[in-house]
C-alpha positions as CSV (number, residue, x, y, z in Angstrom):
1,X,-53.8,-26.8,-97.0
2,X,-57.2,-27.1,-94.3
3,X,-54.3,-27.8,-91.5
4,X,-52.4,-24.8,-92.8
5,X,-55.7,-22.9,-92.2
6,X,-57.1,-24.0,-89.0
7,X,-53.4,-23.3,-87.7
8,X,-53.8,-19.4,-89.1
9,X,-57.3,-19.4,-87.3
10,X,-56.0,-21.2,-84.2
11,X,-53.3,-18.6,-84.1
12,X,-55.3,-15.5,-84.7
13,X,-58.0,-16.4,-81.8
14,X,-55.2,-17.1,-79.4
15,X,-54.3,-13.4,-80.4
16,X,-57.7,-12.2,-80.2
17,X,-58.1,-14.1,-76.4
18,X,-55.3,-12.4,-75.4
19,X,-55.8,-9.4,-76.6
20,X,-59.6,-8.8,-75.0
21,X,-58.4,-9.9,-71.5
22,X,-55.4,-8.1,-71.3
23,X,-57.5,-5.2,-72.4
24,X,-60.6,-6.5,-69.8
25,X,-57.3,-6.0,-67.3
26,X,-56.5,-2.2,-68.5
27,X,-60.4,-1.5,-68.3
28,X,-60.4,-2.8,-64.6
29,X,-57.7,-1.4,-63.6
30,X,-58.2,2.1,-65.4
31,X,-62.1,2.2,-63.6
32,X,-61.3,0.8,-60.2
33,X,-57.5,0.8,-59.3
34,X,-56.0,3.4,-60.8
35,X,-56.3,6.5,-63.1
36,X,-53.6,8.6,-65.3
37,X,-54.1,12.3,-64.8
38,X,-52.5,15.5,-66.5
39,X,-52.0,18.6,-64.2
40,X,-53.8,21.5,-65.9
41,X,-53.2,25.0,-64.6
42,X,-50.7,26.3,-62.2
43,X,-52.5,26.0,-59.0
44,X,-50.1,22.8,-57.1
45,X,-46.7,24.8,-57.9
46,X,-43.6,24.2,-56.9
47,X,-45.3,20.5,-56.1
48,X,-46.8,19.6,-59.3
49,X,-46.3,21.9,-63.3
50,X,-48.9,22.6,-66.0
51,X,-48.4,18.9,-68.1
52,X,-47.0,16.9,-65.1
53,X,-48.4,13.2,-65.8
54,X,-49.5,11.3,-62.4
55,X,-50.8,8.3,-61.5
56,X,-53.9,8.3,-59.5
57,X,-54.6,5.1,-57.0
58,X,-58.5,5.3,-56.3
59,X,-58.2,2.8,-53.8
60,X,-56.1,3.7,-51.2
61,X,-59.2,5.6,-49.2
62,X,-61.4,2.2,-49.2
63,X,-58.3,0.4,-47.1
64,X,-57.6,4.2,-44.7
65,X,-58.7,7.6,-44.1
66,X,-57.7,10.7,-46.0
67,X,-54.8,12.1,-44.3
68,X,-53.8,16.0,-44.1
69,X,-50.9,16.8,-46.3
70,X,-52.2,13.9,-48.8
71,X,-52.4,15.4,-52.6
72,X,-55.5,14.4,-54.1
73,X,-57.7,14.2,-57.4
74,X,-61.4,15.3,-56.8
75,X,-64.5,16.5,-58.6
76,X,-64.7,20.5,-58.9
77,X,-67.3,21.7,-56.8
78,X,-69.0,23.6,-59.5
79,X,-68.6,21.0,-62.5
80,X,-68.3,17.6,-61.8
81,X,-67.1,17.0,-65.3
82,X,-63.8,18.9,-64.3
83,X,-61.2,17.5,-62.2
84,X,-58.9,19.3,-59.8
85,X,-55.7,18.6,-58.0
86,X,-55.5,20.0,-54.6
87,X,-53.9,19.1,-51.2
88,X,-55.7,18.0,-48.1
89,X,-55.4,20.7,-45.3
90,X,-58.4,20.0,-43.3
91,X,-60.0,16.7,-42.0
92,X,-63.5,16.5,-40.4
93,X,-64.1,18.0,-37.2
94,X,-61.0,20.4,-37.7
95,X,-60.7,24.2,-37.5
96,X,-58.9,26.2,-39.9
97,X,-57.6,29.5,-39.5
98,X,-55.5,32.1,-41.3
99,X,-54.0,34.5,-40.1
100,X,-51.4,36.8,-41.4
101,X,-50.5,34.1,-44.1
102,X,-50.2,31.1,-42.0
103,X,-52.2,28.1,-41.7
104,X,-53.5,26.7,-38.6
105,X,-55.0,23.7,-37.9
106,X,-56.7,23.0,-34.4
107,X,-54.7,25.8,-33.1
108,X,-51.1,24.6,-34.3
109,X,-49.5,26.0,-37.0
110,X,-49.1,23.6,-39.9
111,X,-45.5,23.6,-41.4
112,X,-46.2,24.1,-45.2
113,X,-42.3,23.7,-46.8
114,X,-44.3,22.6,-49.7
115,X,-46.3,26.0,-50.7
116,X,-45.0,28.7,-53.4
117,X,-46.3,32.1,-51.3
118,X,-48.0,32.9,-48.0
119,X,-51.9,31.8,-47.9
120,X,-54.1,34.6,-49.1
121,X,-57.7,34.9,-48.4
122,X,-60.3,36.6,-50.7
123,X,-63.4,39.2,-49.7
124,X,-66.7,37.2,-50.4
125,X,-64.8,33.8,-49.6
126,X,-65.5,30.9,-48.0
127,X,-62.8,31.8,-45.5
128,X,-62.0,35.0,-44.1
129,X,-58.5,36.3,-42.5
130,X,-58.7,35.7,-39.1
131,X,-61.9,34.1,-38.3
132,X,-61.8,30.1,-37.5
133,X,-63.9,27.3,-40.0
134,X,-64.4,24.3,-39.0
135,X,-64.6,21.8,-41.6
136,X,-68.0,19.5,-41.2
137,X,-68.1,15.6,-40.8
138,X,-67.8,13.6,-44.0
139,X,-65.9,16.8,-45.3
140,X,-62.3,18.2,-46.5
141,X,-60.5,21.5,-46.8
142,X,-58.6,21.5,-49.4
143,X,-55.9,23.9,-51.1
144,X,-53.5,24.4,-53.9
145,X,-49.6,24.8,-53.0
146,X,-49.6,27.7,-55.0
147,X,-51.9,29.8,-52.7
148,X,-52.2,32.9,-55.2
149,X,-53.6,31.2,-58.1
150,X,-55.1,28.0,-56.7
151,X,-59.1,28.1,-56.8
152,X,-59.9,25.9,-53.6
153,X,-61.9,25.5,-50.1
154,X,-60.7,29.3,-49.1
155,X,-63.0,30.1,-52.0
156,X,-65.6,27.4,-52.2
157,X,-65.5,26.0,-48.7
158,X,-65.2,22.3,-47.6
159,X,-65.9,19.6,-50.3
160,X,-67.5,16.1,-49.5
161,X,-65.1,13.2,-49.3
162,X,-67.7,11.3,-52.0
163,X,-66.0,14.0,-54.5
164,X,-62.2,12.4,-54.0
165,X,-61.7,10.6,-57.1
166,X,-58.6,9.1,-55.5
167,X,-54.8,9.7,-53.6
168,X,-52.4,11.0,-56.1
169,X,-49.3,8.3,-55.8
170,X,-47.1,8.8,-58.5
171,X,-45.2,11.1,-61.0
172,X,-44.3,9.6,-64.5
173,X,-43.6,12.7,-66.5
174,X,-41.3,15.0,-66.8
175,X,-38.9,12.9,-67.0
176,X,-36.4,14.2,-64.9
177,X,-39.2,14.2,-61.8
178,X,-40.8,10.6,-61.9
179,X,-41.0,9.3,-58.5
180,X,-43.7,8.2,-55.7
181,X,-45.5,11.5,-54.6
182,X,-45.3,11.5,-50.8
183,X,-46.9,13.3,-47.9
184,X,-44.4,15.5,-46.6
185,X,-45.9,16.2,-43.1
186,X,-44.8,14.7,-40.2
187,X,-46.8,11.9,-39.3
188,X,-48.1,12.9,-36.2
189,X,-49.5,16.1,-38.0
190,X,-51.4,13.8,-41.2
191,X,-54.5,12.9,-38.4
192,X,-56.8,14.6,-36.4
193,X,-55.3,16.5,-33.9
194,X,-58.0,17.5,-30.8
């Protein structure tokens, strides 16, 4: 009967063991590597839906640079405890203008097959129609693809690359859409361009 009972406890604390460093793994991974995030809102149509599930890796900028045309995660400008999804337009040093509902970066239009409507701008913006901003050192512009209804850098100007939470990489719901989420610019169009 003992050995029938030191085999039950045996058993359970192999359990246990396995159980606290596969979860030590999750916790790991969940803080450092990567990050499950919901889309909320409407802002990243056609790209991403209200209720999309992606993945997001938070260390792909520690091993490169953010690129333009990269969709990203990042801390709202105005609460911290809220996360947005946008896409990176502008990289430091750039100049952004729009004009007529186009985007250009350094001068060259930026081929947006991605976006849902022309770019808007808004009285009392960060960015005005027709009048260049250049986007600071240790800085991003960032947008929405879904330019009407996307709260973003045209609004609250630049935002600091310490407020990327990471590069969103993958899709895993709906089902029908689950798939790597790639840049679709060119790339000869994803870096500086001077």
């Amino acid at each position: 009967m003992l050995k029938y009972i030191k085999a039950v406890i045996d058993f359970v604390m192999d359990i246990l063991e396995t159980v606290v460093f596969v979860g030590s793994i999750f916790i790991v991974v969940y803080l450092f590597v990567l990050t499950p995030n919901q889309v909320k809102g409407a802002s990243m149509e056609p790209s991403f839906y209200d209720g999309d599930y992606i993945l997001t890796s938070r260390i792909t900028y520690k091993f490169r640079s953010p690129q333009r045309g990269d969709v990203i995660v990042l801390k709202a400008p105005s609460n911290p405890d809220i996360e947005y999804i946008k896409r990176i337009i502008g990289l430091p040093g750039d100049t952004i203008l729009i004009k007529n509902g186009d985007v250009f970066v350094n001068g060259r239009l930026l081929n947006e097959d991605y976006i849902s409507a022309k770019t808007n701008t808004w009285d009392g913006g960060c960015v005005q129609e027709g009048v260049p901003y250049k986007v600071d050192q240790g800085d991003l512009f960032v947008m929405g693809d879904n330019r009407p209804r996307s709260s973003d850098s045209r609004e609250f100007c630049e935002i600091p690359e310490q407020s990327v939470i990471g590069q969103v990489f993958y899709r895993y719901f709906p089902v029908g859409k689950v798939g790597p989420v790639t840049n679709p610019l060119p790339q000869e169009e994803r870096v500086p361009s001077f």
